[in-house]
Jmol script that loads the backbone (N, CA, C; Angstrom):
load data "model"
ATOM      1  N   UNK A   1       0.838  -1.178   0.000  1.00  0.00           N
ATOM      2  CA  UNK A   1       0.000   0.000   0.000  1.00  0.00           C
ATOM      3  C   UNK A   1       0.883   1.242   0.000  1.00  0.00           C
ATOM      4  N   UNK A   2       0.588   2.034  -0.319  1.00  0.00           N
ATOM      5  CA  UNK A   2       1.067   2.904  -1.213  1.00  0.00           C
ATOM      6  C   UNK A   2       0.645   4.566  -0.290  1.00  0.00           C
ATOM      7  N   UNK A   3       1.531   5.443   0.165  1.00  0.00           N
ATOM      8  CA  UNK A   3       0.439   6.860   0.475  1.00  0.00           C
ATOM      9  C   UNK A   3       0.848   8.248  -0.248  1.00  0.00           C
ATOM     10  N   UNK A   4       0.170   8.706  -0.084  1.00  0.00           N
ATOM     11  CA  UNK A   4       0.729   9.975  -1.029  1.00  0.00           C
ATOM     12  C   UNK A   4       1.075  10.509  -0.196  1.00  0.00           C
ATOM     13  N   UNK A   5       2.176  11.443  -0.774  1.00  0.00           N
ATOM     14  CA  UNK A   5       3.019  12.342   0.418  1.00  0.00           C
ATOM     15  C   UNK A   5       2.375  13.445   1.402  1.00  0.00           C
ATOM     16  N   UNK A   6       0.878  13.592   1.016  1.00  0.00           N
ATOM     17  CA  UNK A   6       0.272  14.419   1.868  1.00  0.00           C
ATOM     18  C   UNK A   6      -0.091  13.926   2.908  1.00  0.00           C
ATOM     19  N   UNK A   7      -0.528  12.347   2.533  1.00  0.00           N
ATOM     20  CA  UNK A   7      -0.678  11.766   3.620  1.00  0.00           C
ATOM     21  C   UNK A   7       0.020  11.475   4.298  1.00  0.00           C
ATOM     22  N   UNK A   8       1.321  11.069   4.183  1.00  0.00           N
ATOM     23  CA  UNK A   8       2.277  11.123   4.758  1.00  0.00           C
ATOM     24  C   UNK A   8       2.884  11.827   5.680  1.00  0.00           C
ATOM     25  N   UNK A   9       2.941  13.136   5.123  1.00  0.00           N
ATOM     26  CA  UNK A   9       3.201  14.108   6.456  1.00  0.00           C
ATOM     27  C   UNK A   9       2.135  14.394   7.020  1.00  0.00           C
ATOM     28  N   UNK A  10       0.984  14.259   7.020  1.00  0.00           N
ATOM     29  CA  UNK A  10      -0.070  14.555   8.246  1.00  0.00           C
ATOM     30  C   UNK A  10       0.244  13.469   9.086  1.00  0.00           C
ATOM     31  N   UNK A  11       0.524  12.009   8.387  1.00  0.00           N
ATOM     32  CA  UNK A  11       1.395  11.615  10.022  1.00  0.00           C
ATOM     33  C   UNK A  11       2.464  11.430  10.150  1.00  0.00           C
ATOM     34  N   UNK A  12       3.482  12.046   9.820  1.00  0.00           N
ATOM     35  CA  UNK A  12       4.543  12.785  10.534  1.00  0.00           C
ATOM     36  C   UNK A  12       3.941  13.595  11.205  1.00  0.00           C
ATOM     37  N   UNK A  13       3.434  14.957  11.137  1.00  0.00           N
ATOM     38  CA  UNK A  13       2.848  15.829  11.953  1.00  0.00           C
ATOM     39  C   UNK A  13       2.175  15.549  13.291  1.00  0.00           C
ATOM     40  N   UNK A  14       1.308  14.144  12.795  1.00  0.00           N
ATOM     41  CA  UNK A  14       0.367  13.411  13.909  1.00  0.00           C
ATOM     42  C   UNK A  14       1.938  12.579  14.958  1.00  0.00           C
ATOM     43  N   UNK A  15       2.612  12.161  14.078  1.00  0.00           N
ATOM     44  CA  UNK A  15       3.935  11.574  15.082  1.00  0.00           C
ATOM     45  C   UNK A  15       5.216  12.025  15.830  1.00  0.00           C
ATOM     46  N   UNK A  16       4.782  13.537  15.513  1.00  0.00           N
ATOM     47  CA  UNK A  16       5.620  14.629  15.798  1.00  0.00           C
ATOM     48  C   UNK A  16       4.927  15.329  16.980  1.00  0.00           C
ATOM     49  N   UNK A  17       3.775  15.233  16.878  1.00  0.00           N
ATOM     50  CA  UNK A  17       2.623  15.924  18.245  1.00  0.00           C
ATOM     51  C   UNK A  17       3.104  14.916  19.356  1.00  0.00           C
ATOM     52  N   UNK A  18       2.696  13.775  18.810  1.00  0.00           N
ATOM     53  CA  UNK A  18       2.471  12.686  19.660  1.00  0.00           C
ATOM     54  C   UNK A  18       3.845  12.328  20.670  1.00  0.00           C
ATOM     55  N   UNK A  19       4.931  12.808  19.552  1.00  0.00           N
ATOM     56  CA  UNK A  19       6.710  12.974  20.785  1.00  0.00           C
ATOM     57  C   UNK A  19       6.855  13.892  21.403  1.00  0.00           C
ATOM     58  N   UNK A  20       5.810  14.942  20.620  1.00  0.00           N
ATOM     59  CA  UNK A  20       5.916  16.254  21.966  1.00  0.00           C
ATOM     60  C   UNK A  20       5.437  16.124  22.971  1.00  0.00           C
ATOM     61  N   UNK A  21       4.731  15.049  23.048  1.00  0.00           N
ATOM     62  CA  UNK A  21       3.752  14.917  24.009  1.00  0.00           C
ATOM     63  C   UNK A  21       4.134  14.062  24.795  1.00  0.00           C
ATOM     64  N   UNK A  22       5.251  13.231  24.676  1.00  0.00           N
ATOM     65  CA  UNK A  22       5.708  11.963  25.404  1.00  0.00           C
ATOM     66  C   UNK A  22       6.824  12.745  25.733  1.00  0.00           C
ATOM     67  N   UNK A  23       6.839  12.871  27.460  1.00  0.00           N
ATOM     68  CA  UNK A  23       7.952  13.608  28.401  1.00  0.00           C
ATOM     69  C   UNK A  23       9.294  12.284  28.197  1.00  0.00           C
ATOM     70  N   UNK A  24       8.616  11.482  28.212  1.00  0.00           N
ATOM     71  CA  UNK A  24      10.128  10.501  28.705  1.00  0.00           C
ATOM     72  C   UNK A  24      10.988  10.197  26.826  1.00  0.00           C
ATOM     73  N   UNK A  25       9.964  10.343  25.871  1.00  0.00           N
ATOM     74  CA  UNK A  25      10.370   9.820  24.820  1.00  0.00           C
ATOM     75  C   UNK A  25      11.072  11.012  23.973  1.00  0.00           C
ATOM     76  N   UNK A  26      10.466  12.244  24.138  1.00  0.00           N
ATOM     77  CA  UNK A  26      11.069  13.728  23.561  1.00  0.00           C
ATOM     78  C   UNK A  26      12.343  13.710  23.766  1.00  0.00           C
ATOM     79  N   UNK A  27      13.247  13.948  25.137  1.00  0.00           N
ATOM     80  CA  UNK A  27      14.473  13.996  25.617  1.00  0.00           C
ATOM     81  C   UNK A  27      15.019  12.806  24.369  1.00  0.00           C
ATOM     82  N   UNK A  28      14.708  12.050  24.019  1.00  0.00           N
ATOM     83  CA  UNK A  28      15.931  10.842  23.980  1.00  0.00           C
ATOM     84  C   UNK A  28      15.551  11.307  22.341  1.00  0.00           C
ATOM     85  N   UNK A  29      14.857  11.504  21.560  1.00  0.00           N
ATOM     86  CA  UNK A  29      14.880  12.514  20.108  1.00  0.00           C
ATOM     87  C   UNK A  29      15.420  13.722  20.049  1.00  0.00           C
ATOM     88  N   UNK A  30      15.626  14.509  20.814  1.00  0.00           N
ATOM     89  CA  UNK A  30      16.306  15.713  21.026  1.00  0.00           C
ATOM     90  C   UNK A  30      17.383  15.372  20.796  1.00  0.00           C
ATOM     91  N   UNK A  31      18.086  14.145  22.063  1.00  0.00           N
ATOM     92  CA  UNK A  31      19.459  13.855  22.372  1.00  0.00           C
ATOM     93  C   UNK A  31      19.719  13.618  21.118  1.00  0.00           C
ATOM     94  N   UNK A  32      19.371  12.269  20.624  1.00  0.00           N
ATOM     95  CA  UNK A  32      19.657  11.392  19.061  1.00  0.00           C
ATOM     96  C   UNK A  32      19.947  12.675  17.922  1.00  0.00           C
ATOM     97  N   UNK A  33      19.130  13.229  17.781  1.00  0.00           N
ATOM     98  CA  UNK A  33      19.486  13.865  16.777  1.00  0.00           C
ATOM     99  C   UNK A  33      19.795  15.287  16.935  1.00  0.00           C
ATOM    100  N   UNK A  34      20.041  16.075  18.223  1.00  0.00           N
ATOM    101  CA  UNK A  34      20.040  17.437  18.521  1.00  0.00           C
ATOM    102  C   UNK A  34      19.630  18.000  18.117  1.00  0.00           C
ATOM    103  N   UNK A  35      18.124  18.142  17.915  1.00  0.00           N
ATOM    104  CA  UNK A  35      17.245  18.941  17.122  1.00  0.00           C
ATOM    105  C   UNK A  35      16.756  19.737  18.537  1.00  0.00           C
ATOM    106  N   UNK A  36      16.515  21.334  18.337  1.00  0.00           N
ATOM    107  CA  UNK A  36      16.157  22.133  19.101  1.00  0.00           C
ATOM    108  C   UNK A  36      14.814  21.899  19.409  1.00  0.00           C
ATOM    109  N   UNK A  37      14.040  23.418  20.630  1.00  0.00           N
ATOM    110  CA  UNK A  37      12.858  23.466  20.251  1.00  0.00           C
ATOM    111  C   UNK A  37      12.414  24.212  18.886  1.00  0.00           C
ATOM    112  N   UNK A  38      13.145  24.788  18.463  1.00  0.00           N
ATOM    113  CA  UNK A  38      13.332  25.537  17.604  1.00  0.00           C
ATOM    114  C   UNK A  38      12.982  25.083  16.085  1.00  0.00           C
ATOM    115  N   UNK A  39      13.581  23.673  16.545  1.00  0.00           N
ATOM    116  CA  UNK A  39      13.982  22.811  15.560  1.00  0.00           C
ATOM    117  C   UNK A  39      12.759  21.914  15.098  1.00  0.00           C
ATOM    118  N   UNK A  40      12.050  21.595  15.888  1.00  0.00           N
ATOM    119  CA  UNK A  40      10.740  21.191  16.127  1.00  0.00           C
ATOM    120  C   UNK A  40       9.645  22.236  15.420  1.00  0.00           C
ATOM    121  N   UNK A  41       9.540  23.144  16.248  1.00  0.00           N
ATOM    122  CA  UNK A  41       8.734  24.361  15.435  1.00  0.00           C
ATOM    123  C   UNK A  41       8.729  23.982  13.633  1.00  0.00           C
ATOM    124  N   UNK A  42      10.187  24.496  13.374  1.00  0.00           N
ATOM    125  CA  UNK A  42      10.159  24.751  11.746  1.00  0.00           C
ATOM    126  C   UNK A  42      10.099  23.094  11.173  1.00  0.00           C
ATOM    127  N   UNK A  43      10.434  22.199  12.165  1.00  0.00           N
ATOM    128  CA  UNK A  43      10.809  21.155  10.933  1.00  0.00           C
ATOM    129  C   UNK A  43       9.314  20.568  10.455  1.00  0.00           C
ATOM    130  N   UNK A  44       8.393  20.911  11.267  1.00  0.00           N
ATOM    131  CA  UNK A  44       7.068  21.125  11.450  1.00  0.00           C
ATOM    132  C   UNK A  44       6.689  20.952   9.421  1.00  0.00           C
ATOM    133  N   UNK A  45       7.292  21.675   9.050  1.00  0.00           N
ATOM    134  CA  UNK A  45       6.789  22.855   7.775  1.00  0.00           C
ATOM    135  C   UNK A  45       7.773  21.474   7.126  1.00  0.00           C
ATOM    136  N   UNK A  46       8.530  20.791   7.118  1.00  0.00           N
ATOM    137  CA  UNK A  46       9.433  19.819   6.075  1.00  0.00           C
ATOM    138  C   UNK A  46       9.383  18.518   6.214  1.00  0.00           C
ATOM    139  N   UNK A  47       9.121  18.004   5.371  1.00  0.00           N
ATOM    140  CA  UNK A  47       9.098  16.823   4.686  1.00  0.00           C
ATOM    141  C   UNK A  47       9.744  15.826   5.334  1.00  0.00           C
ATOM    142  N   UNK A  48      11.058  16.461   5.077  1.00  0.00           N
ATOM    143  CA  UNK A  48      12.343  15.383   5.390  1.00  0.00           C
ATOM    144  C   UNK A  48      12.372  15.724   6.957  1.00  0.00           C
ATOM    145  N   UNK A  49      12.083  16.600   7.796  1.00  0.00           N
ATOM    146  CA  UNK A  49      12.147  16.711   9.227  1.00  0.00           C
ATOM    147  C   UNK A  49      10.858  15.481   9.600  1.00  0.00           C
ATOM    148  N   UNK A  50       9.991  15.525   8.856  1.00  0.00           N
ATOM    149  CA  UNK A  50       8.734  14.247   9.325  1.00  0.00           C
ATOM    150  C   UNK A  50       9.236  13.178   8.870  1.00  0.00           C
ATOM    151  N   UNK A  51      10.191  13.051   8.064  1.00  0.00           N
ATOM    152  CA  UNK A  51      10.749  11.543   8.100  1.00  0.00           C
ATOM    153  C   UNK A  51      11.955  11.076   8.917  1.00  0.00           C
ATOM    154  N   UNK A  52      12.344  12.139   9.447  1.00  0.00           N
ATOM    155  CA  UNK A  52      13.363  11.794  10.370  1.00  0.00           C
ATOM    156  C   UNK A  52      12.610  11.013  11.164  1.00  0.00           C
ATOM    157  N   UNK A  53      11.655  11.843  12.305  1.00  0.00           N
ATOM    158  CA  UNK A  53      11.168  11.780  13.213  1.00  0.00           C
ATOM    159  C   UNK A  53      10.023  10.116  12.655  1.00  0.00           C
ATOM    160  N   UNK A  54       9.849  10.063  11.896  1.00  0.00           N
ATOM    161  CA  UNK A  54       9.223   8.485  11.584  1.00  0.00           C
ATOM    162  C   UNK A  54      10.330   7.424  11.680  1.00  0.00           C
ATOM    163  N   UNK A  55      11.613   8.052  11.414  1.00  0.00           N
ATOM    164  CA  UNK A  55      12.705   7.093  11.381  1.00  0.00           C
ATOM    165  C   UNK A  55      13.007   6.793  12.812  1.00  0.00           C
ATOM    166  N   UNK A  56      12.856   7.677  13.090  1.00  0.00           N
ATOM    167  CA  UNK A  56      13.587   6.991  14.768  1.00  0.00           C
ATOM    168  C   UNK A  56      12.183   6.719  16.005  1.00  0.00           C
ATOM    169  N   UNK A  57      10.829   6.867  15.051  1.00  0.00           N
ATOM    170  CA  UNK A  57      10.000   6.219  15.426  1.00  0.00           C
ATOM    171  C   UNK A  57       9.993   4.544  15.394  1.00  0.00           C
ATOM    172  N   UNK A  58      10.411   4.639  13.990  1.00  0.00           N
ATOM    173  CA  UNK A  58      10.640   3.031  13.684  1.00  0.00           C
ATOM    174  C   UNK A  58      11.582   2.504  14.183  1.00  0.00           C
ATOM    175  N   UNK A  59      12.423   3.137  15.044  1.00  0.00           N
ATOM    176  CA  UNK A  59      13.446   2.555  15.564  1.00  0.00           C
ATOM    177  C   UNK A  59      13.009   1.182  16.776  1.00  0.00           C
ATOM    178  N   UNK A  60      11.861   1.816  17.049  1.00  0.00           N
ATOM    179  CA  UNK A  60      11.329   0.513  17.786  1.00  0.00           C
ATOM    180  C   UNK A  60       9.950  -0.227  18.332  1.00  0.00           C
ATOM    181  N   UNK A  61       9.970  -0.982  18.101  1.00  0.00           N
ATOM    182  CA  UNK A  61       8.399  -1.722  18.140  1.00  0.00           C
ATOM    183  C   UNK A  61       7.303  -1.035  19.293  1.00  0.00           C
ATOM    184  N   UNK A  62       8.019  -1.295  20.368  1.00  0.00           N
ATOM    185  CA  UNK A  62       7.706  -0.583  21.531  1.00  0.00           C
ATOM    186  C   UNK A  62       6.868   1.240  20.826  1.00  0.00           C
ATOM    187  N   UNK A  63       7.777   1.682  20.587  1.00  0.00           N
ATOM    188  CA  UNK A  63       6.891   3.168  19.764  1.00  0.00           C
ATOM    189  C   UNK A  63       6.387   2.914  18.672  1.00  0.00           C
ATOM    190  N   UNK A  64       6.712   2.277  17.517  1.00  0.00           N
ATOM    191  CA  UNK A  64       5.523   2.122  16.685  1.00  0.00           C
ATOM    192  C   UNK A  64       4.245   1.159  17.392  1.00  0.00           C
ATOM    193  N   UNK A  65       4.251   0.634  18.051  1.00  0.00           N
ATOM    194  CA  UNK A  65       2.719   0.213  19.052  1.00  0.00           C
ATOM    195  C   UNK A  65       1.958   1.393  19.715  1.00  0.00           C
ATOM    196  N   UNK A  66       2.936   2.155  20.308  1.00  0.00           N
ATOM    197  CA  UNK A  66       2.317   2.802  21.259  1.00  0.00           C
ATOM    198  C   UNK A  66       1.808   4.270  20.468  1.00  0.00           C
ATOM    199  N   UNK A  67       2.322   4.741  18.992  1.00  0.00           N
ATOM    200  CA  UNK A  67       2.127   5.543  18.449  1.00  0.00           C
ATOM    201  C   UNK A  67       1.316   5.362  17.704  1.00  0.00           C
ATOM    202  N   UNK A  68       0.786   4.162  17.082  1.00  0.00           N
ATOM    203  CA  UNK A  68      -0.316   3.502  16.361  1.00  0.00           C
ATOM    204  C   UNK A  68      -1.488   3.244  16.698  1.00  0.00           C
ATOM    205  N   UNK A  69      -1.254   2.802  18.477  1.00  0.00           N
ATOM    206  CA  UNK A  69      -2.335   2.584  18.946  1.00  0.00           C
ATOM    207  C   UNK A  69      -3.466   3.752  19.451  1.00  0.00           C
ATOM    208  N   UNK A  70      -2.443   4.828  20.248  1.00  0.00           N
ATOM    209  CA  UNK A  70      -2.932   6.266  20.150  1.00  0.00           C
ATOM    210  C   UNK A  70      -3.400   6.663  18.969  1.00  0.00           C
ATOM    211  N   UNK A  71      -2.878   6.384  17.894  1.00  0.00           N
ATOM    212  CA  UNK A  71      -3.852   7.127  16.744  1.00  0.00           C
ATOM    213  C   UNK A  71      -4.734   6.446  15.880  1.00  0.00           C
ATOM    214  N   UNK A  72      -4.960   4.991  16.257  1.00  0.00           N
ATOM    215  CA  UNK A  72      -5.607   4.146  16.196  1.00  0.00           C
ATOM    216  C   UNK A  72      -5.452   3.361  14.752  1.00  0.00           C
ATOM    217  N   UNK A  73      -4.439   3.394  14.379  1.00  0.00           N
ATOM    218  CA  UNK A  73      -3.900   3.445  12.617  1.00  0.00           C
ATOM    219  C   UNK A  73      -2.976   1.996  13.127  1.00  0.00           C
ATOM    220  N   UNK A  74      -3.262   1.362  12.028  1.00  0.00           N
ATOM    221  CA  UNK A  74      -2.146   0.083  11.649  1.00  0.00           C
ATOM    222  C   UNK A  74      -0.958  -0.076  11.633  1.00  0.00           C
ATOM    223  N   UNK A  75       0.156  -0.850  12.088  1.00  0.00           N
ATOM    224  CA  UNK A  75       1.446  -0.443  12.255  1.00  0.00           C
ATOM    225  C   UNK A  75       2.420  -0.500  10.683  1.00  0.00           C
ATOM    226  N   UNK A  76       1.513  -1.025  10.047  1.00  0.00           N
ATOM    227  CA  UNK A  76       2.384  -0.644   8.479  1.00  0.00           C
ATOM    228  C   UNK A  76       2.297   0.649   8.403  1.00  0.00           C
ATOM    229  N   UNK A  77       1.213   1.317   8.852  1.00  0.00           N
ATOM    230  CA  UNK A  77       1.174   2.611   8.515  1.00  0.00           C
ATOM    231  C   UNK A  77       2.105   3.445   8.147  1.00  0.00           C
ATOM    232  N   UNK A  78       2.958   3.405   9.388  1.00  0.00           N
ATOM    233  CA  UNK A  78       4.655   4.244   9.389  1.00  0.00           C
ATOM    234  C   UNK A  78       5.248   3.925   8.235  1.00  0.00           C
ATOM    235  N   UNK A  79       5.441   2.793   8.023  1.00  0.00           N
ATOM    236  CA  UNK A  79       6.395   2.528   7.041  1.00  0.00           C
ATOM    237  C   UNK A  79       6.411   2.630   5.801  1.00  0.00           C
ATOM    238  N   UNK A  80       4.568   2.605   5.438  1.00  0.00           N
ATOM    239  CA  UNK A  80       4.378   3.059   4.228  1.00  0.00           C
ATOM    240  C   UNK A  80       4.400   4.432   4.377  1.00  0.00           C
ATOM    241  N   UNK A  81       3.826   5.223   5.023  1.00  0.00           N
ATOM    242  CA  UNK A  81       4.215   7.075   5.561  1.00  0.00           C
ATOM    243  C   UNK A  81       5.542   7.386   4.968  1.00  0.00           C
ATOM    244  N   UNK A  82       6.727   6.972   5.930  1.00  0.00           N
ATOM    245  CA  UNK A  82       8.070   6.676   5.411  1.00  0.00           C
ATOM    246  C   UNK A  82       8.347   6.773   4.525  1.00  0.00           C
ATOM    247  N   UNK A  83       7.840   5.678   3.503  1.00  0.00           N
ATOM    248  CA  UNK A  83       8.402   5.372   2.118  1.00  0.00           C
ATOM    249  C   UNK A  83       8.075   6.982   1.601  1.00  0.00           C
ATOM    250  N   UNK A  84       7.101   7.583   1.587  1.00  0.00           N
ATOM    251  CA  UNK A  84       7.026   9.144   0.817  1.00  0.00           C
ATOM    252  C   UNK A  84       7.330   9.974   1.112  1.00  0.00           C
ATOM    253  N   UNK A  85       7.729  10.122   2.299  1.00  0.00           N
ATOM    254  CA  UNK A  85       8.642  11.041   2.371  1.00  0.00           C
ATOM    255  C   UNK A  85       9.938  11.305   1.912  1.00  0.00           C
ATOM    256  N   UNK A  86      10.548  12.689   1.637  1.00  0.00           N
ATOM    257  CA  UNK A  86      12.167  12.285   0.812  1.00  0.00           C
ATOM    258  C   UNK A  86      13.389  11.400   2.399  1.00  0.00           C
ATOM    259  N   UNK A  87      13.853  10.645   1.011  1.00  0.00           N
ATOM    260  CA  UNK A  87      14.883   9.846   2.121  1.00  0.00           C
ATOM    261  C   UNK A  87      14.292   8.708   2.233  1.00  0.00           C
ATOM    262  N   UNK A  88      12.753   8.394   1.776  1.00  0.00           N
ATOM    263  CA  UNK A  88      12.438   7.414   2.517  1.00  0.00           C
ATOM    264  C   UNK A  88      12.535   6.071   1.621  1.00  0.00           C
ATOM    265  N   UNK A  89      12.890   6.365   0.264  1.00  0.00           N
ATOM    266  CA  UNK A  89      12.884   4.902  -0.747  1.00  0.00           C
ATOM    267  C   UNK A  89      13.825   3.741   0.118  1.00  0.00           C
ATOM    268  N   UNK A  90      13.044   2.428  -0.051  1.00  0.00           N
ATOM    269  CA  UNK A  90      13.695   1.235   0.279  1.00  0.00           C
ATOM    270  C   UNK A  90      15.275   0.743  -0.537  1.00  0.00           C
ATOM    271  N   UNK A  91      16.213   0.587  -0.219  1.00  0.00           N
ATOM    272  CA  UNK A  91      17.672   0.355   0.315  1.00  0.00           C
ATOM    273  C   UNK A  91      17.458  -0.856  -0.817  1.00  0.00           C
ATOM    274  N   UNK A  92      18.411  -0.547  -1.842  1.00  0.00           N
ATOM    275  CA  UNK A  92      18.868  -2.262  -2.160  1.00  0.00           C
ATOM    276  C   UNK A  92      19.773  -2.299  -1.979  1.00  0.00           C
ATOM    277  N   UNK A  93      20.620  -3.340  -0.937  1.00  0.00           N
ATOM    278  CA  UNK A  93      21.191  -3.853  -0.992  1.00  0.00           C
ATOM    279  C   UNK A  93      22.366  -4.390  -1.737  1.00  0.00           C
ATOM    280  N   UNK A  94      22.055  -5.298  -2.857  1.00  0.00           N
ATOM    281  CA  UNK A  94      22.283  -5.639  -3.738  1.00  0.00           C
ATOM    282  C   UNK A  94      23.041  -4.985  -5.137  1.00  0.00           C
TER     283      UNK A  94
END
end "model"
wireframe off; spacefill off
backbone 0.3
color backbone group
């Protein structure tokens, strides 16, 4: 399944609220990637700032559950989200 990039960043946006909103989980995205508050604000407005923040969502099961389940959306969700955003094409390997 497939999303278009609009859809896409509305959840980034929706997964970007949702870390602002998690006291214990914000700090350790800040740390990872030293993104300000500042940084947050504008990245708000970019593409590739909502795929960061999906990336190190996906970093673990534990948050893609708990971010899926809050928004009541399927856990492929992210990953297809992901894929449209820039940065986000799948890796060959090969």
């Amino acid at each position: 399944m497939t999303q278009t990039r609009e859809a896409a960043e509305t959840i980034g946006l929706k997964c970007l609220a949702w870390l602002i909103g998690n006291e214990d989980l914000l700090p350790v995205f800040m740390g990872a990637t030293g993104a300000s508050e500042a940084d947050l604000r504008s990245g708000a407005h970019e593409p590739a700032f909502l795929g960061a923040v999906l990336d190190f969502v996906l970093m673990d099961d534990v948050w893609i559950i708990a971010f899926c389940e809050a928004e009541g959306m399927k856990y492929e969700t992210l990953r297809h989200a992901r894929a449209a955003l820039p940065g986000g094409q799948e890796v060959s390997w090969t």
